[in-house]
matplotlib code that plots the C-alpha trace (Angstrom):
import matplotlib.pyplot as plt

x = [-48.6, -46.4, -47.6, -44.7, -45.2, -43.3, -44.0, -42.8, -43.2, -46.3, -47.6, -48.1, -48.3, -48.4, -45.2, -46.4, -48.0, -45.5, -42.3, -39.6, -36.3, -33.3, -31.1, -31.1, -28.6, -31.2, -34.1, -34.5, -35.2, -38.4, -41.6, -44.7, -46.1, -48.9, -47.9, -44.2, -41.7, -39.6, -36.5, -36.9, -33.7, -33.6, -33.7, -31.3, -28.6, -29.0, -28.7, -25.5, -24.1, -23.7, -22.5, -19.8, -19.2, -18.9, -16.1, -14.5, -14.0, -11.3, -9.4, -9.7, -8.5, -5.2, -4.5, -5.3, -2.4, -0.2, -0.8, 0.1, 3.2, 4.1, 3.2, 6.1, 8.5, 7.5, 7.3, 4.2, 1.4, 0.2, -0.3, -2.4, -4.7, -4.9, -5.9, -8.0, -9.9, -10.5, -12.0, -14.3, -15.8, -16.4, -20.2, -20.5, -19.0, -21.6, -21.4, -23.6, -26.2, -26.6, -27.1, -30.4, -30.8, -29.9, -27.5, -25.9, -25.7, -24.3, -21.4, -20.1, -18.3, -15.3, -12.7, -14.1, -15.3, -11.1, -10.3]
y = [127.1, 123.9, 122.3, 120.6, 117.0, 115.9, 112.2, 110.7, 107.0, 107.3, 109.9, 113.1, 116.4, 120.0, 121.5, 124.5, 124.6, 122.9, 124.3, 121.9, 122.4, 123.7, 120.9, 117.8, 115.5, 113.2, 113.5, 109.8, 110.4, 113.2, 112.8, 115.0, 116.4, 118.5, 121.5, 121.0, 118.1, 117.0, 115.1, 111.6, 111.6, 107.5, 107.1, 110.3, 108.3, 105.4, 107.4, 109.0, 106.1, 104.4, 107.8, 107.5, 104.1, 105.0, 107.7, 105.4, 103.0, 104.5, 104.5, 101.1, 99.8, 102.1, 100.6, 96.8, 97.8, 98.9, 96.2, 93.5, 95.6, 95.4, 92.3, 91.2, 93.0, 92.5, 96.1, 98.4, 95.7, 96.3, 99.9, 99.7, 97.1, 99.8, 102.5, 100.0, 99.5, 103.1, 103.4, 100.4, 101.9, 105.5, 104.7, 103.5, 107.1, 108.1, 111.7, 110.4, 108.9, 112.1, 114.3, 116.1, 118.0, 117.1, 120.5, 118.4, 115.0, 116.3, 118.2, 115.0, 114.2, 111.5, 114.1, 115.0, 112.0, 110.8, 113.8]
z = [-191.0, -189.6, -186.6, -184.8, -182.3, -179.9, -179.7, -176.4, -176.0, -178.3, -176.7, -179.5, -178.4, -180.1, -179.2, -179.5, -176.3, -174.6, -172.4, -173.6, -172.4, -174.6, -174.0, -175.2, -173.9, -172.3, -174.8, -174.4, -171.0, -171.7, -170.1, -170.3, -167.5, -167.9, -170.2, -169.6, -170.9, -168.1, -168.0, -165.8, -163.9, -163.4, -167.1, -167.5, -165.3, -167.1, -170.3, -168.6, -167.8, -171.1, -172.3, -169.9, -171.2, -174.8, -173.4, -171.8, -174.1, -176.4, -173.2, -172.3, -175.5, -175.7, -172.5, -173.5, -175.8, -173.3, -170.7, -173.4, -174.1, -170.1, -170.0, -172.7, -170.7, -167.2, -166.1, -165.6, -165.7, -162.4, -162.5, -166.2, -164.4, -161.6, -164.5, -166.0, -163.2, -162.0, -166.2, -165.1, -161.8, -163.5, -163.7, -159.8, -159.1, -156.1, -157.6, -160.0, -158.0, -156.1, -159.0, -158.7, -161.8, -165.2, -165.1, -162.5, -164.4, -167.5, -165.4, -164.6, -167.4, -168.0, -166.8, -164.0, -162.7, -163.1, -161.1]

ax = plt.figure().add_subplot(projection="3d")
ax.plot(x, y, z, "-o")
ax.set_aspect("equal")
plt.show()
């Protein structure tokens, strides 16, 4: 027979007498807690967050493009800085501040943080 660990932070535990959750979006943001494996919402947001970031970035370049492109003819560069910019703030978004559950968190994705 296999045993199977879960090692968090250096902590190893038999996982078979632990209730781990399903998902694992923010398995860098695990922490035991007694006989369950719980997800610590200030390190899932931070987790979130430079998932977000890694979205977002794709984005931000095609529009570097296209802002150099207004720039040479003198038309548009205002309102690609203005997309730019919304890209940016995506992370200070108080939606994801207030998210309570990692159900929550993971709900707010790139699109529906851009509305």
């Amino acid at each position: 027979m296999t045993t199977t660990y879960i090692n968090i932070n250096g902590d190893v535990r038999d996982a078979s007498s632990i209730n781990v959750p399903q998902d694992r979006t923010f398995r860098g943001a695990w922490q035991f807690n007694g006989d369950a494996v719980e997800v610590d919402m200030t390190n899932a947001l931070s987790i979130h967050k430079d998932n977000l970031r890694a979205d977002r970035a794709p984005r931000l370049a095609a529009l570097d493009v296209d802002y150099m492109k207004a720039l040479e003819t003198g038309e548009g560069a205002a309102d690609i800085a203005a997309q730019k910019a919304t890209l940016r703030d995506v992370t200070l978004d108080a939606r994801i501040d207030a998210a309570a559950t990692p159900d929550e968190l993971k709900a707010l994705d790139l699109e529906t943080l851009l509305g």
